[in-house]
Structures are given as structure tokens and as C-alpha cells.
C-alpha positions in Angstrom: 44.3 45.9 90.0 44.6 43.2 87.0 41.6 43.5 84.4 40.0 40.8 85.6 39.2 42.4 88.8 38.4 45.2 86.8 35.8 44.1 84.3 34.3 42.0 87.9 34.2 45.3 89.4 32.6 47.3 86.6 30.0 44.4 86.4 28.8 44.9 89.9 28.4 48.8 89.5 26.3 48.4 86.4 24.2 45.2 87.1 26.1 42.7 84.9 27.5 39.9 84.6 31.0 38.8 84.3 32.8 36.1 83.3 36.5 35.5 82.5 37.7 33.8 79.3 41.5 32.8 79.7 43.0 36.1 79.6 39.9 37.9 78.3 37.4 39.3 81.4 33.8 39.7 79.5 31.2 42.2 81.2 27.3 41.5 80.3 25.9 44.9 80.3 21.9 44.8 80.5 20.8 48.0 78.2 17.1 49.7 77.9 14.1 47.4 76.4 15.4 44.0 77.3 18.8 44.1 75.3 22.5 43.6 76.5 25.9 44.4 75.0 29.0 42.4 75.8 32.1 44.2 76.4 35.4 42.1 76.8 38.7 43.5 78.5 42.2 42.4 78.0 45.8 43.7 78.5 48.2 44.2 76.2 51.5 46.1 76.4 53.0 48.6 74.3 56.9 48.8 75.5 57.1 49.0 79.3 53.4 50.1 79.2 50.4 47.8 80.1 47.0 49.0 78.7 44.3 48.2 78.9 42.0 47.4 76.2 38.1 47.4 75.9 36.2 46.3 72.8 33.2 45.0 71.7 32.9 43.2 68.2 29.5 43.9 66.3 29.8 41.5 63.6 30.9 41.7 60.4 29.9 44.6 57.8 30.1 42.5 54.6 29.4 45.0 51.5 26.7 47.0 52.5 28.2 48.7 55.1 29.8 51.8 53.6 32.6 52.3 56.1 33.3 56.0 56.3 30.5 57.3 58.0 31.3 54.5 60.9 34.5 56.4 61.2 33.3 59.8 61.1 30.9 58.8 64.2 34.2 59.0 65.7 34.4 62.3 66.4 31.4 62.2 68.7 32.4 59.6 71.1 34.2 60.6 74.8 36.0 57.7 75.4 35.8 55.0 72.7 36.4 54.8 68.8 35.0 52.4 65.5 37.0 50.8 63.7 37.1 48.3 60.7 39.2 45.2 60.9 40.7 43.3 58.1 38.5 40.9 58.7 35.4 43.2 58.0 34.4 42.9 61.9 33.2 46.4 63.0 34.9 46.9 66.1 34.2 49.8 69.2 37.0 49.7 71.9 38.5 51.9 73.8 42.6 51.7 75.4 43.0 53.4 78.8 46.0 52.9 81.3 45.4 50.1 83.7 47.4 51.1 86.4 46.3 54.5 86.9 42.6 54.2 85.7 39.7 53.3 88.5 37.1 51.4 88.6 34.9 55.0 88.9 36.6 56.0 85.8 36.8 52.8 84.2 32.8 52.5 84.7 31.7 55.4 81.8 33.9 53.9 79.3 32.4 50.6 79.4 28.7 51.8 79.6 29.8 54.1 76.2 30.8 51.2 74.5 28.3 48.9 75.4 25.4 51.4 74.7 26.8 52.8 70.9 27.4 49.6 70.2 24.1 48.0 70.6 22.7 51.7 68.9 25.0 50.4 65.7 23.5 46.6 65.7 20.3 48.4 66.2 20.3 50.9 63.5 22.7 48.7 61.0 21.6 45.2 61.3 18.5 45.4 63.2 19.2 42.7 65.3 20.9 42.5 69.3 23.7 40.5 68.3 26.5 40.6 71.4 
């Protein structure tokens, strides 16, 4: 199953919407009190290996965002991790194996990243941003 198929799959289980974006699949997940969280899926490999890849971007943290209790949150997710790019984007994503991963299983780890990341926009920014 490509990613594509994937993220159309996922979209259908949860009520979404997808859309693909050259070789990006993007999932509109609907959340609790009107807001939504978009979750994009891509493939990259690593050696002989395709992964798959599963991220949202929050925005950028700018200054006031002290980063190390972001990455301490870490330790409470299942599935999914925060990280800070270069760039200052906040990042949540989450790598899983493509070929061996189903849409069943595939499901959770999209819902977890979609729903901490709006809780972070929420509580950080205030604001429903992706």
C-alpha cells in the first residue's frame, strides 16, 4: 500500500478529508469544538528501508517558547514525538514502517498527532492554526 492510499484510507475511518500534494498525502482530521489538525504523510527511505513518515507542523516557536519542556512531553506520547527544527518550526511526527504497518494500526497514530498537536496550538498560541 503506497502512502497515498494510506493517508485516503485513514481519512475515511476518521471523517476527514484528504488531499494529495505531489508526493505529500495530507489528512484533514475534524477534532472536538469545531477545530481540525492537518496531518501530512510522506515516504522517505533510510537504506533499503521505506518509512513512513507522519508530521504535522505547528508553526514557529520564535523566543517565547522555551523548548525543553516540549521535549520532555515526549515521554508521554505512544506513538509520536516533538521536536524543534532549525528553522524554529515545532514539529509532532511520527516514523512507522510502510510495508508492514495497516491502516488499523496506522489509524491511532494519526488521531495522536492530530489531537496533541492542536492541544499545543491550543495551550501555546491560542489559536487553531493547521
Amino acid at each position: 500500500m503506497t502512502i497515498f492510499e494510506m493517508m485516503h484510507q485513514v481519512s475515511l475511518f476518521v471523517n476527514g478529508t484528504y488531499e494529495r500534494r505531489g508526493e505529500i498525502g495530507v489528512v484533514d482530521i475534524p477534532l472536538p469544538d469545531g477545530r481540525h489538525q492537518v496531518v501530512m504523510g510522506k515516504v522517505d527511505r533510510y537504506e533499503d528501508d521505506a518509512v513512513g513518515i507522519l508530521y504535522t507542523v505547528i508553526r514557529r516557536t520564535g523566543e517565547t517558547v522555551d523548548p525543553l519542556p516540549l521535549l520532555r512531553l515526549n515521554q508521554f506520547l505512544r506513538y509520536s514525538k516533538v521536536s524543534l527544527e532549525e528553522s524554529g518550526d515545532l514539529i509532532v511526527s511520527a516514523n512507522f514502517e510502510i510495508t508492514h504497518t495497516s491502516i488499523a494500526e496506522c489509524t491511532p497514530i494519526v488521531q495522536e498527532i492530530a489531537a496533541f498537536s492542536d492541544l499545543l496550538e491550543d495551550v501555546l498560541f491560542e489559536t487553531d492554526s493547521t
